[in-house]
Biopython code that builds the backbone (N, CA, C, O; Angstrom):
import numpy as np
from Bio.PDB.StructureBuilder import StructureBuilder

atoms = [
    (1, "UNK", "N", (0.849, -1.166, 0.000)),
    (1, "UNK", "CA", (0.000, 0.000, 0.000)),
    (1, "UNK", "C", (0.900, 1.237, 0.000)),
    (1, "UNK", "O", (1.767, 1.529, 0.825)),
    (2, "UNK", "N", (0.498, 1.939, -1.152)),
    (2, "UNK", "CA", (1.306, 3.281, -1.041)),
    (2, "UNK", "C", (0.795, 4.078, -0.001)),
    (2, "UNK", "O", (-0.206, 3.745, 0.634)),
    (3, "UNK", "N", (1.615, 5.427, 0.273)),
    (3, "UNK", "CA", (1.656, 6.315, 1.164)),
    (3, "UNK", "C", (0.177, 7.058, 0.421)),
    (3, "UNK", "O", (-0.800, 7.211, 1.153)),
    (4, "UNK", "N", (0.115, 7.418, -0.799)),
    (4, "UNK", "CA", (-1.367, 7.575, -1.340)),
    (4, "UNK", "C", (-2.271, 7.404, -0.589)),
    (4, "UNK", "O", (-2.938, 8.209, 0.061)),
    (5, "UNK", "N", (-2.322, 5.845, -0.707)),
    (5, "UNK", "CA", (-3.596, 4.815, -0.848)),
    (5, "UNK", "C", (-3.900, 5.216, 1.020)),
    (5, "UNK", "O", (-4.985, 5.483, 1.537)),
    (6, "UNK", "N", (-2.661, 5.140, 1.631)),
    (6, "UNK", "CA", (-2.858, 5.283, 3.114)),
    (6, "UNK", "C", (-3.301, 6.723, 3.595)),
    (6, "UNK", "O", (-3.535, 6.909, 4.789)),
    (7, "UNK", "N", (-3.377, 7.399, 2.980)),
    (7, "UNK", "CA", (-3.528, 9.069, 3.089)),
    (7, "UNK", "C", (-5.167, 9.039, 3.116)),
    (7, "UNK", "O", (-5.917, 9.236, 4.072)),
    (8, "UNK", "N", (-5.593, 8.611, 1.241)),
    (8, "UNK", "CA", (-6.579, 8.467, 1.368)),
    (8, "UNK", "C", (-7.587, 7.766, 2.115)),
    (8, "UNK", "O", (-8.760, 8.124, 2.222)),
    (9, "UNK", "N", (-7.084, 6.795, 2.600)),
    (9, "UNK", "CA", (-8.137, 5.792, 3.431)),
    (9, "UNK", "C", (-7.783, 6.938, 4.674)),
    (9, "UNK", "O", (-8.789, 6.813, 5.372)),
    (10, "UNK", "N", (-7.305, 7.524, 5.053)),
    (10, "UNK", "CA", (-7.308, 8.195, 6.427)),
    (10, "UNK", "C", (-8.490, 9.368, 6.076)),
    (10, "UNK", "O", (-9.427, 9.567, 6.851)),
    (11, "UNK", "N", (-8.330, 10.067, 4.887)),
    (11, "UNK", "CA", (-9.459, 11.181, 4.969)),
    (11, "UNK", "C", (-10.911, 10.403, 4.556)),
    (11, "UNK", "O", (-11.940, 11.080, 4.570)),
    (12, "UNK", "N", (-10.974, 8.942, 4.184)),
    (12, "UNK", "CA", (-12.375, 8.741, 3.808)),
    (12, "UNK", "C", (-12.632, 8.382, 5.414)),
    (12, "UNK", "O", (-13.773, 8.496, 5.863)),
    (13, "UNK", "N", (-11.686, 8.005, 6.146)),
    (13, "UNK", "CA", (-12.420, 7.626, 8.097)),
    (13, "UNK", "C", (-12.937, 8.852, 8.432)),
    (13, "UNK", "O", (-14.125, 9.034, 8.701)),
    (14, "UNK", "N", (-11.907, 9.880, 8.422)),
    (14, "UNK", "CA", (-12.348, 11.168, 9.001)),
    (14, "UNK", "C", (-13.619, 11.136, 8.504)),
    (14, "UNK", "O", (-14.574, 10.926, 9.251)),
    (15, "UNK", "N", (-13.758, 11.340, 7.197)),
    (15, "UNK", "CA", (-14.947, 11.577, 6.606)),
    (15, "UNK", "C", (-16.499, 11.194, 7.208)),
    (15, "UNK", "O", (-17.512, 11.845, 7.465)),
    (16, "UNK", "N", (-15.999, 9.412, 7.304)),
    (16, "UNK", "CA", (-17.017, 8.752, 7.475)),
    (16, "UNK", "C", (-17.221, 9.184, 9.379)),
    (16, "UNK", "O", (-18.293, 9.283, 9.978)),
    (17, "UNK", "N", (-16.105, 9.329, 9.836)),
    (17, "UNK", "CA", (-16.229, 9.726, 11.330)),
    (17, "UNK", "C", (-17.177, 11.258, 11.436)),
    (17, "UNK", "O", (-18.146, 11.335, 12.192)),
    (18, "UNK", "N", (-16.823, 12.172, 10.749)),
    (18, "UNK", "CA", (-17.601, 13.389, 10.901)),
    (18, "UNK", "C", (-18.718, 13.107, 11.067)),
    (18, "UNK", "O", (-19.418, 13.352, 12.050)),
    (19, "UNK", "N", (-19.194, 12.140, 9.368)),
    (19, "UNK", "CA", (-20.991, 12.337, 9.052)),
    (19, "UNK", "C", (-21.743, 11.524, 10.305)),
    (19, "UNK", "O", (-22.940, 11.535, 10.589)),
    (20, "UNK", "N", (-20.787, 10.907, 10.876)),
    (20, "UNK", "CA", (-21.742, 10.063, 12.211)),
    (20, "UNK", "C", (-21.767, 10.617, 12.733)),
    (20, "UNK", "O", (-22.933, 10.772, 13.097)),
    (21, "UNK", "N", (-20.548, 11.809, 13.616)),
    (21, "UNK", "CA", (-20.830, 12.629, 14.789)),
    (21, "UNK", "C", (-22.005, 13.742, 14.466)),
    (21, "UNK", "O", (-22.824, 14.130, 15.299)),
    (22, "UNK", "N", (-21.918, 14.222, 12.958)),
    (22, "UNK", "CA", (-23.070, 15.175, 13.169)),
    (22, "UNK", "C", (-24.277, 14.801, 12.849)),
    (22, "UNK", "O", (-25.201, 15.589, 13.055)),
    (23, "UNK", "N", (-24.550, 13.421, 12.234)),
    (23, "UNK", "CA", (-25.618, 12.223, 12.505)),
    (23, "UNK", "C", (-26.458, 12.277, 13.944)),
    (23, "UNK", "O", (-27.664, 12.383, 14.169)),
    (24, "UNK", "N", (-25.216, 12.151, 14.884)),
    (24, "UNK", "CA", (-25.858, 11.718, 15.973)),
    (24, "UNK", "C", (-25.869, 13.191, 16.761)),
    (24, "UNK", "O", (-26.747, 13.387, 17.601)),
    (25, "UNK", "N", (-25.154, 13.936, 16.553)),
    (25, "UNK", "CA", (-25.209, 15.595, 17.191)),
    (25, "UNK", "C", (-26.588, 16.242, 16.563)),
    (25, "UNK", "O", (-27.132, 17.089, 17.272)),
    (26, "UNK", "N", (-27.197, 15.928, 15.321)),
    (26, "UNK", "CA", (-28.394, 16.979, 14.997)),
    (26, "UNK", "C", (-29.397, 15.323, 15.815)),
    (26, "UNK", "O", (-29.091, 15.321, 17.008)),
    (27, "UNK", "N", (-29.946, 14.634, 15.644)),
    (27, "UNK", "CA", (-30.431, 13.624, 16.125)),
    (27, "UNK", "C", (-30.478, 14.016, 17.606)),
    (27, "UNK", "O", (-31.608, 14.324, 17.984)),
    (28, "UNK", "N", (-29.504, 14.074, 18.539)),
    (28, "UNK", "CA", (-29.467, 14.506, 19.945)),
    (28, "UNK", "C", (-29.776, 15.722, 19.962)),
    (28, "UNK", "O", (-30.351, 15.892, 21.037)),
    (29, "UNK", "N", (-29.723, 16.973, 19.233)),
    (29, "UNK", "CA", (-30.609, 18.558, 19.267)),
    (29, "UNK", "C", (-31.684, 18.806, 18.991)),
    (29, "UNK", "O", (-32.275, 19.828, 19.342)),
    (30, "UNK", "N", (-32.374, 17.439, 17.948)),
    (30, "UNK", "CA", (-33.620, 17.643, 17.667)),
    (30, "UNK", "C", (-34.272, 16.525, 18.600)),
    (30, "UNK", "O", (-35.249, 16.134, 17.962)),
    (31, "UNK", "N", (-34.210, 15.903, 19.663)),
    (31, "UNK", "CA", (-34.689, 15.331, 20.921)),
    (31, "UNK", "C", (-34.320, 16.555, 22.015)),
    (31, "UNK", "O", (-35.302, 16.828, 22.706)),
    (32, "UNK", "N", (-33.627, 17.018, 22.195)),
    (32, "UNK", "CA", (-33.807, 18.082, 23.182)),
    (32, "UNK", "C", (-34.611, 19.618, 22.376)),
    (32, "UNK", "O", (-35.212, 20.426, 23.084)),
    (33, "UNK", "N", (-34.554, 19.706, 21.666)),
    (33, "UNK", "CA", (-35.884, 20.836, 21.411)),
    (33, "UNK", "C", (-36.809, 20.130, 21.278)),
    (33, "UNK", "O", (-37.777, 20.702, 21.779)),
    (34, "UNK", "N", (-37.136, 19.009, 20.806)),
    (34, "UNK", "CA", (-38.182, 18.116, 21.234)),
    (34, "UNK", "C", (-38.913, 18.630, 22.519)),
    (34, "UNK", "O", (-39.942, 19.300, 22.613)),
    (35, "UNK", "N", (-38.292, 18.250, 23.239)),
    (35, "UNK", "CA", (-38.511, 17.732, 24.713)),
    (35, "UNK", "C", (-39.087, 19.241, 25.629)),
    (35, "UNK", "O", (-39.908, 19.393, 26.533)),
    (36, "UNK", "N", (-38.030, 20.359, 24.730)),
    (36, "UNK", "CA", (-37.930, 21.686, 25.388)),
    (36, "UNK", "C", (-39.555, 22.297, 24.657)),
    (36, "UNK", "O", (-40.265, 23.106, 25.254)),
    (37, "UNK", "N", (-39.967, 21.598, 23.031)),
    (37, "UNK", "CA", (-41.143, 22.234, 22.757)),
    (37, "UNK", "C", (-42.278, 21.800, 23.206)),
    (37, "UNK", "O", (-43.345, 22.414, 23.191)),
    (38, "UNK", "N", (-41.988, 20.292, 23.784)),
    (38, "UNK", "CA", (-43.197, 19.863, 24.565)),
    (38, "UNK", "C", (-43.480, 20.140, 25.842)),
    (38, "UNK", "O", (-44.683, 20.051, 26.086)),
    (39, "UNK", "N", (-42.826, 20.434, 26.710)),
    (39, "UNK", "CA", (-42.818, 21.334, 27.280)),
    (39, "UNK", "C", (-43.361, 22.536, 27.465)),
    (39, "UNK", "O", (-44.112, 22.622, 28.437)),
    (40, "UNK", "N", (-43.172, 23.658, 26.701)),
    (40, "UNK", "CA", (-43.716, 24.451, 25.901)),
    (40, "UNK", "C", (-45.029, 24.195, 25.953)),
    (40, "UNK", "O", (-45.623, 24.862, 26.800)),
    (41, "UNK", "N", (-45.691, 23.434, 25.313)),
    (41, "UNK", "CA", (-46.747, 22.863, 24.694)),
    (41, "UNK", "C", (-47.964, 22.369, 25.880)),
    (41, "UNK", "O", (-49.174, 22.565, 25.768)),
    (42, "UNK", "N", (-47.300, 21.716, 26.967)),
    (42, "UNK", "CA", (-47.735, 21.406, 27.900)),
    (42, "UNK", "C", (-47.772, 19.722, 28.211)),
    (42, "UNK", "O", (-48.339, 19.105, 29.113)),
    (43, "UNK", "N", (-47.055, 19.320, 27.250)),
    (43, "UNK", "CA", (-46.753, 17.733, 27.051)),
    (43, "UNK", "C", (-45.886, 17.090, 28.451)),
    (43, "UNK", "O", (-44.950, 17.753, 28.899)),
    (44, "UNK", "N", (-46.157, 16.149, 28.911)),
    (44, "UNK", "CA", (-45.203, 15.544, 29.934)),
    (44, "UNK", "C", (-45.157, 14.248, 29.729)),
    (44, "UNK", "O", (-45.866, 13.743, 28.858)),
    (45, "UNK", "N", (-44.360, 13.543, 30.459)),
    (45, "UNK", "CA", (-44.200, 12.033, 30.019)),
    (45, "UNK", "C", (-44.032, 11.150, 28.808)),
    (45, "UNK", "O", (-43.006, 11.226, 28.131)),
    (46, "UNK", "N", (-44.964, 10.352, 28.527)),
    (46, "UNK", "CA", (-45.007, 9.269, 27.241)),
    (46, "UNK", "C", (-45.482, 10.540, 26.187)),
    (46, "UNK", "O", (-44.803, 10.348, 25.178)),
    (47, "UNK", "N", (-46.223, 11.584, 25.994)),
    (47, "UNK", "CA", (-46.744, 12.441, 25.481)),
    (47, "UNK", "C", (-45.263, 13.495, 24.681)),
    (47, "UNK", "O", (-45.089, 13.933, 23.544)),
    (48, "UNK", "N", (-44.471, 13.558, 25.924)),
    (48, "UNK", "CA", (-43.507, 14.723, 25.272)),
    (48, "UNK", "C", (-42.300, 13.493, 24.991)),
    (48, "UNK", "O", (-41.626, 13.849, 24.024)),
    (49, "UNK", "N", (-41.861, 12.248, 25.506)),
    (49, "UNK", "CA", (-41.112, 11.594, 24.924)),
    (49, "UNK", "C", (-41.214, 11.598, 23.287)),
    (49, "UNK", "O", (-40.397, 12.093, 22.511)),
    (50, "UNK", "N", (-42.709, 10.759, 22.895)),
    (50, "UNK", "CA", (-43.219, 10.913, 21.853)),
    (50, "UNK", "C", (-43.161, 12.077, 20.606)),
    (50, "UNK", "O", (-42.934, 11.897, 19.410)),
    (51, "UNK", "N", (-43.379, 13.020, 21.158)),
    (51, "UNK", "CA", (-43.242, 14.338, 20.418)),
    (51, "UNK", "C", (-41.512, 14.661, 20.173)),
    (51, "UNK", "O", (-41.127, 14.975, 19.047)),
    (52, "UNK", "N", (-40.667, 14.564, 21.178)),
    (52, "UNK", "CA", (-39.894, 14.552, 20.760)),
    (52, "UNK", "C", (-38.984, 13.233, 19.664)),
    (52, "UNK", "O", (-38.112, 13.278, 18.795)),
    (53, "UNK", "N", (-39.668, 12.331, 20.227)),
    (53, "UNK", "CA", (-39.356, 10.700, 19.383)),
    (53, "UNK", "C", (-39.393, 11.309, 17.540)),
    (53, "UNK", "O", (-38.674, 11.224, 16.545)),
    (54, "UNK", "N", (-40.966, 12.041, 18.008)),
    (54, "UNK", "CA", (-41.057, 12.231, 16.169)),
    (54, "UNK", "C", (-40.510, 12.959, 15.351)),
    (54, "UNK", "O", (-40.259, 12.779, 14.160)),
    (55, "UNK", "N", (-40.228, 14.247, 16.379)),
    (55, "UNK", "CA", (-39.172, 15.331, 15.578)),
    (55, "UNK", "C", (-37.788, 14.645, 14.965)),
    (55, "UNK", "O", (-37.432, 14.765, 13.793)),
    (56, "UNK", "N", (-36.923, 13.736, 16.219)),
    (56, "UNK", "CA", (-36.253, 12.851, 15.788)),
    (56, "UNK", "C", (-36.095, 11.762, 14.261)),
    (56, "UNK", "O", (-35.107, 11.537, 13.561)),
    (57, "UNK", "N", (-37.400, 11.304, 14.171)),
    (57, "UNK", "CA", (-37.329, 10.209, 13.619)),
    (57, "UNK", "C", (-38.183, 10.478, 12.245)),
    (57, "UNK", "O", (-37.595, 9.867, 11.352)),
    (58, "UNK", "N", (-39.021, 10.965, 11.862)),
    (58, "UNK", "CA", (-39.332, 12.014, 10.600)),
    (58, "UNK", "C", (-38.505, 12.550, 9.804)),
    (58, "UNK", "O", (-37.758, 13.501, 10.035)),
    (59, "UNK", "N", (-38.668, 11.707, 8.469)),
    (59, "UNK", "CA", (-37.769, 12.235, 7.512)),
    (59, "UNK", "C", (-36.282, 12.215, 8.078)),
    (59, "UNK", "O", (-35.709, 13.304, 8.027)),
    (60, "UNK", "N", (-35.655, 11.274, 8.545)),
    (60, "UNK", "CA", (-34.316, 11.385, 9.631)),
    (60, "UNK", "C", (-33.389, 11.749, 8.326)),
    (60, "UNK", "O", (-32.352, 12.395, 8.476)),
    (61, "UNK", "N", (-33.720, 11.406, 7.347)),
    (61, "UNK", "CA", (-32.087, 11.544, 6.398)),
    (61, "UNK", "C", (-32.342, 12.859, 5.219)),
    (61, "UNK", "O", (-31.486, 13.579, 4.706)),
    (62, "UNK", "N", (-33.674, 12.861, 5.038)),
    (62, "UNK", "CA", (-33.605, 14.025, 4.294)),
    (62, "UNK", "C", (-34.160, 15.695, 5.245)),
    (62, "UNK", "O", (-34.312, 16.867, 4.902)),
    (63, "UNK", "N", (-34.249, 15.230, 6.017)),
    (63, "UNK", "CA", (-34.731, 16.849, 7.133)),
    (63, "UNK", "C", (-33.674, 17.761, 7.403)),
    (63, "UNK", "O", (-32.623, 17.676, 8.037)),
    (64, "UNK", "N", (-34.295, 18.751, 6.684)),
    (64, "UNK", "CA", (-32.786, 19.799, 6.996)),
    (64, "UNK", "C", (-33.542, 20.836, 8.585)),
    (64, "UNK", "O", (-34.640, 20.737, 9.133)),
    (65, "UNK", "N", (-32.680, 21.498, 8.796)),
    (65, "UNK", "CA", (-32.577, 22.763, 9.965)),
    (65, "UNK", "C", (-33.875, 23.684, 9.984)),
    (65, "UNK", "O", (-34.589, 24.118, 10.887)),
    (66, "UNK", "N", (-33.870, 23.812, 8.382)),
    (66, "UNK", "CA", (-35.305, 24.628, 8.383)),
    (66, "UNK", "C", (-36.624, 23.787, 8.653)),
    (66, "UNK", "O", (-37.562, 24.176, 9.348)),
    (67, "UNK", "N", (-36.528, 22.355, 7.873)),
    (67, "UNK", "CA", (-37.839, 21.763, 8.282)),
    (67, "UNK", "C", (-38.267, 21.840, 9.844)),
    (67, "UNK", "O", (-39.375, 22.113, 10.306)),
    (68, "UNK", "N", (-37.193, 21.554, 10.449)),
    (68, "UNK", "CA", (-37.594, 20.956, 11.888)),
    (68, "UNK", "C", (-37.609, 22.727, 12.599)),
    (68, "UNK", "O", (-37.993, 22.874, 13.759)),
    (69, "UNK", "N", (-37.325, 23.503, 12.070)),
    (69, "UNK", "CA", (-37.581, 24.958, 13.040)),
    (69, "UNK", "C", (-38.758, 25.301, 12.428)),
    (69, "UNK", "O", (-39.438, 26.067, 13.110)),
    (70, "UNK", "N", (-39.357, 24.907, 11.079)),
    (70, "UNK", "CA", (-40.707, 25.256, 10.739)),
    (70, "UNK", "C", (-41.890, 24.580, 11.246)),
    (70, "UNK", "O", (-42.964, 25.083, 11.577)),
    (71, "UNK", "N", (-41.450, 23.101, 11.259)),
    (71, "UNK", "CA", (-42.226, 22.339, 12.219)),
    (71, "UNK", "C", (-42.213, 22.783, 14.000)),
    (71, "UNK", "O", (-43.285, 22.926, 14.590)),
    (72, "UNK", "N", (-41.534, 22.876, 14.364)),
    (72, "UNK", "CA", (-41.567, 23.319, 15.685)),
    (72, "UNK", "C", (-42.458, 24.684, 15.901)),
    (72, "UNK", "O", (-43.539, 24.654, 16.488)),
    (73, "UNK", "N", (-41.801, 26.050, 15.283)),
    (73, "UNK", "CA", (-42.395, 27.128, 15.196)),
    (73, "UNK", "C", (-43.822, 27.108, 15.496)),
    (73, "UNK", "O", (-44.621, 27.480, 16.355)),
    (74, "UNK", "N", (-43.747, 26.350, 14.110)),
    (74, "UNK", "CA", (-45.461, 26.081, 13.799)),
    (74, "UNK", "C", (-45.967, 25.824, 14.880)),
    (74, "UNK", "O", (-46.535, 26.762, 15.440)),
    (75, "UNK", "N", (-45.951, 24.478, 15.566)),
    (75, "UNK", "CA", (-46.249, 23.852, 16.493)),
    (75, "UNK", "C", (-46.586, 24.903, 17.884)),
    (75, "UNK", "O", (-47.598, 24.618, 18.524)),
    (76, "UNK", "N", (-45.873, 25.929, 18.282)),
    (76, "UNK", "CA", (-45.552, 26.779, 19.197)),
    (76, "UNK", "C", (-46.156, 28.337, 19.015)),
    (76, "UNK", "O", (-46.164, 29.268, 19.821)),
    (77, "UNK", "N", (-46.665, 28.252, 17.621)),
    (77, "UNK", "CA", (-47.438, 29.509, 17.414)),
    (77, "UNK", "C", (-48.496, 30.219, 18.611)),
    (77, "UNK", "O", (-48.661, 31.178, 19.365)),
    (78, "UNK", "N", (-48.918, 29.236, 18.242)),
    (78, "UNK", "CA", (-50.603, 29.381, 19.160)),
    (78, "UNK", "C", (-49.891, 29.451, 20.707)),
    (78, "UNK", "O", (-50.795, 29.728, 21.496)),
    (79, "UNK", "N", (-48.805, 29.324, 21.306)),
    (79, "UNK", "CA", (-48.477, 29.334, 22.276)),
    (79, "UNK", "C", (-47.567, 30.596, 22.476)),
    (79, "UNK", "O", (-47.186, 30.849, 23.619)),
    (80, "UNK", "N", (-47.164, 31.476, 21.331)),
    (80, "UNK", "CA", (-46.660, 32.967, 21.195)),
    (80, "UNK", "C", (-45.463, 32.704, 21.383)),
    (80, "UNK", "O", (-44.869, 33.515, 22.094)),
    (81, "UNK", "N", (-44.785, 31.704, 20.932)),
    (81, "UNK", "CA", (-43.298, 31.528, 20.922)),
    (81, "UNK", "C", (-42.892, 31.877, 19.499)),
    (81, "UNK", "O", (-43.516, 31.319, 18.597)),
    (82, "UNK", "N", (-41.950, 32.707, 19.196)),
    (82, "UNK", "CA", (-41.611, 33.585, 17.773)),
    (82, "UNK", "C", (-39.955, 32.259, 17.070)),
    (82, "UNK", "O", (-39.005, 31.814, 17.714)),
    (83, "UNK", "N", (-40.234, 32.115, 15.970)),
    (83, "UNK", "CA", (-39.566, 31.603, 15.315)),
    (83, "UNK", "C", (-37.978, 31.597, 15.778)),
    (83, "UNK", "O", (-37.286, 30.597, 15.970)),
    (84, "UNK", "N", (-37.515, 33.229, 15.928)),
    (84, "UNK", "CA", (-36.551, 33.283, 16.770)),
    (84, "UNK", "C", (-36.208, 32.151, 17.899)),
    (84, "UNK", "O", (-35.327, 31.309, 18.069)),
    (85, "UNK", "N", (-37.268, 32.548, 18.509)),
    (85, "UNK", "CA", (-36.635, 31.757, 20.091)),
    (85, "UNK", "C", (-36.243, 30.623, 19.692)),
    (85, "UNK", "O", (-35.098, 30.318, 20.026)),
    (86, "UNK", "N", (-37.041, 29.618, 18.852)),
    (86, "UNK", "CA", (-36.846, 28.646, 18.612)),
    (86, "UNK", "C", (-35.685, 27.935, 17.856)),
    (86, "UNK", "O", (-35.283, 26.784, 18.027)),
    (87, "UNK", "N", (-35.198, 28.953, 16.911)),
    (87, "UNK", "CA", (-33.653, 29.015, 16.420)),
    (87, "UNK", "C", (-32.893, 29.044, 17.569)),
    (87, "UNK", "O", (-32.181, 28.090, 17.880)),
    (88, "UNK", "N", (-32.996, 30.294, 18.389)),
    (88, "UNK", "CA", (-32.311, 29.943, 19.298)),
    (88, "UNK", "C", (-32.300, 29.006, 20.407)),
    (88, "UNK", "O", (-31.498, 28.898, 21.334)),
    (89, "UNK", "N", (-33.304, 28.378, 20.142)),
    (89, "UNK", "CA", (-33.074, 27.559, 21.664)),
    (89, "UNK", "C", (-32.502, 25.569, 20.656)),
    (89, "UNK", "O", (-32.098, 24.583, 21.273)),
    (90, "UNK", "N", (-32.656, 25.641, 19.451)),
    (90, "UNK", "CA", (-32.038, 24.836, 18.663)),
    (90, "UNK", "C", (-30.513, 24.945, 18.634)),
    (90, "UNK", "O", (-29.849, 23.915, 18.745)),
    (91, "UNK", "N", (-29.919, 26.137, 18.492)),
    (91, "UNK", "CA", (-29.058, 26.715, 18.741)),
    (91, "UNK", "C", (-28.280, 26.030, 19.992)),
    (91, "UNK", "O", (-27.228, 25.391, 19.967)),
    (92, "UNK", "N", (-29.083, 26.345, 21.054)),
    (92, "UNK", "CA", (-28.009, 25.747, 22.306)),
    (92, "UNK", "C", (-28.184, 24.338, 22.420)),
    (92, "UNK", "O", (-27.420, 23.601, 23.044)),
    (93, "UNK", "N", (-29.410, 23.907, 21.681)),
    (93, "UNK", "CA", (-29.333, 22.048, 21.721)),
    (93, "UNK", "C", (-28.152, 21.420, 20.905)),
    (93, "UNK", "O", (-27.886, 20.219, 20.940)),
    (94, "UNK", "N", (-27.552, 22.238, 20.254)),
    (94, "UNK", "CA", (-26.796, 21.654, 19.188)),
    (94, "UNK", "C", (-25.550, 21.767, 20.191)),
    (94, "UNK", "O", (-24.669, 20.908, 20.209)),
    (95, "UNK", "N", (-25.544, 22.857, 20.998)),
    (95, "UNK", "CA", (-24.070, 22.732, 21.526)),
    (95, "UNK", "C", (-24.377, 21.828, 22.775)),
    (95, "UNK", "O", (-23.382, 21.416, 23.371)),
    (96, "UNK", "N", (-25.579, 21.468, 23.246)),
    (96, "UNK", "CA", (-25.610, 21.353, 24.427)),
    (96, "UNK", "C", (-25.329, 19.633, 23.824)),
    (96, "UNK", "O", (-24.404, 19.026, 24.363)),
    (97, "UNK", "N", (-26.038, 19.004, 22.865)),
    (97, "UNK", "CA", (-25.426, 18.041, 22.178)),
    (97, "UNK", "C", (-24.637, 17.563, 21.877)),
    (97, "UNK", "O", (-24.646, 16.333, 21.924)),
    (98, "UNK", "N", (-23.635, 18.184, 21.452)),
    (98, "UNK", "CA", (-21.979, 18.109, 21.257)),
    (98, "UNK", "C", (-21.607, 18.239, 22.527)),
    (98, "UNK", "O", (-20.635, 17.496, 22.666)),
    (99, "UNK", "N", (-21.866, 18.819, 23.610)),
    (99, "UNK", "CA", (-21.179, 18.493, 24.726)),
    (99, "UNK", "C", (-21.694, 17.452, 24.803)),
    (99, "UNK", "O", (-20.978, 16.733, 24.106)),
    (100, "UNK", "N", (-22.516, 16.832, 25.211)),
    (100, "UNK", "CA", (-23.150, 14.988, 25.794)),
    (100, "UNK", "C", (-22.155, 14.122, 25.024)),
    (100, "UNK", "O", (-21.423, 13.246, 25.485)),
    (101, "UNK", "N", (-22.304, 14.666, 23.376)),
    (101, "UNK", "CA", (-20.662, 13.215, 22.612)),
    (101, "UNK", "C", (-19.429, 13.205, 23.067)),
    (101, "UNK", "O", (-18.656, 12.251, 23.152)),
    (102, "UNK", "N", (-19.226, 14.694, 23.459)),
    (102, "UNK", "CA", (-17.679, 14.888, 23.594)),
    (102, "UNK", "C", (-17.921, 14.038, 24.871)),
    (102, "UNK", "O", (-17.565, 12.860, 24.898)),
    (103, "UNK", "N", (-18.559, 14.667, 25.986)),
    (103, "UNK", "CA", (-18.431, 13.877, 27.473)),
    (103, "UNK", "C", (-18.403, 12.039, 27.200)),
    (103, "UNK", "O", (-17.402, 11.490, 27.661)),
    (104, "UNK", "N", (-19.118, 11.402, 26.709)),
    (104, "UNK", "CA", (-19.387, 10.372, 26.446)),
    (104, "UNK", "C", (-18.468, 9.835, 25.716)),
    (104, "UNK", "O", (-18.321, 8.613, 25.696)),
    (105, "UNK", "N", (-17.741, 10.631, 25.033)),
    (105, "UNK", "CA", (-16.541, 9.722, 24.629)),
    (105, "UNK", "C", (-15.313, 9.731, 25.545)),
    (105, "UNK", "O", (-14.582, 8.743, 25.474)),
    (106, "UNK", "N", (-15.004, 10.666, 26.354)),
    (106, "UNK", "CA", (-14.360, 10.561, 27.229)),
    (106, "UNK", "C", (-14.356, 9.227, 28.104)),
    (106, "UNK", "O", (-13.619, 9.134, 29.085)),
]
sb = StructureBuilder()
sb.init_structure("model")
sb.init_model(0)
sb.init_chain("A")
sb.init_seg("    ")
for serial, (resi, resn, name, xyz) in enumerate(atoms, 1):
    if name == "N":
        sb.init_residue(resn, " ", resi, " ")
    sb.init_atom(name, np.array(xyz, "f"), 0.0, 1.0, " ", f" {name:<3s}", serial, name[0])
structure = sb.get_structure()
């Protein structure tokens, strides 16, 4: 095996290592705004597990950032929560997410 061949197989791991961490980093942000919109909402228990289960698991491979803040929004209208907040509070799930992998891999 050339020095090539070994180069490349190192950036297709990275590669393949990234798309899992941010696999499982948007997956873990969209269960905690889940959880934070049911809440919101007035959901507790099997009710807000659920709600957040679905934000999760809906469309898991083709759902981008906007679907799931339009779905949420939406969801939170009638409750006078502004699109904003909800970016932002996606916002800190994502970091608050990436902290739980980083800790967990430790």
């Amino acid at each position: 095996m050339t020095t090539f061949d070994k180069r490349e197989q190192g950036f297709e791991a990275k590669f393949a290592h990234d798309e899992e961490l941010m696999f499982k980093v948007t997956a873990r942000s969209n269960k905690l705004l889940g959880l934070w919109a049911a809440s919101q909402l007035g959901l507790s228990g099997d009710a807000a597990a659920s709600y957040a289960a679905a934000l999760v698991t809906e469309h898991l491979e083709s759902r981008t950032i906007d679907e799931v803040l339009d779905q949420v929004s939406g969801d939170l209208r009638g409750k006078g929560v502004a699109r904003e907040q909800v970016a932002q509070k996606l916002q800190e799930c994502l970091h608050q997410a990436m902290q739980q992998l980083e800790a967990k891999k430790e």
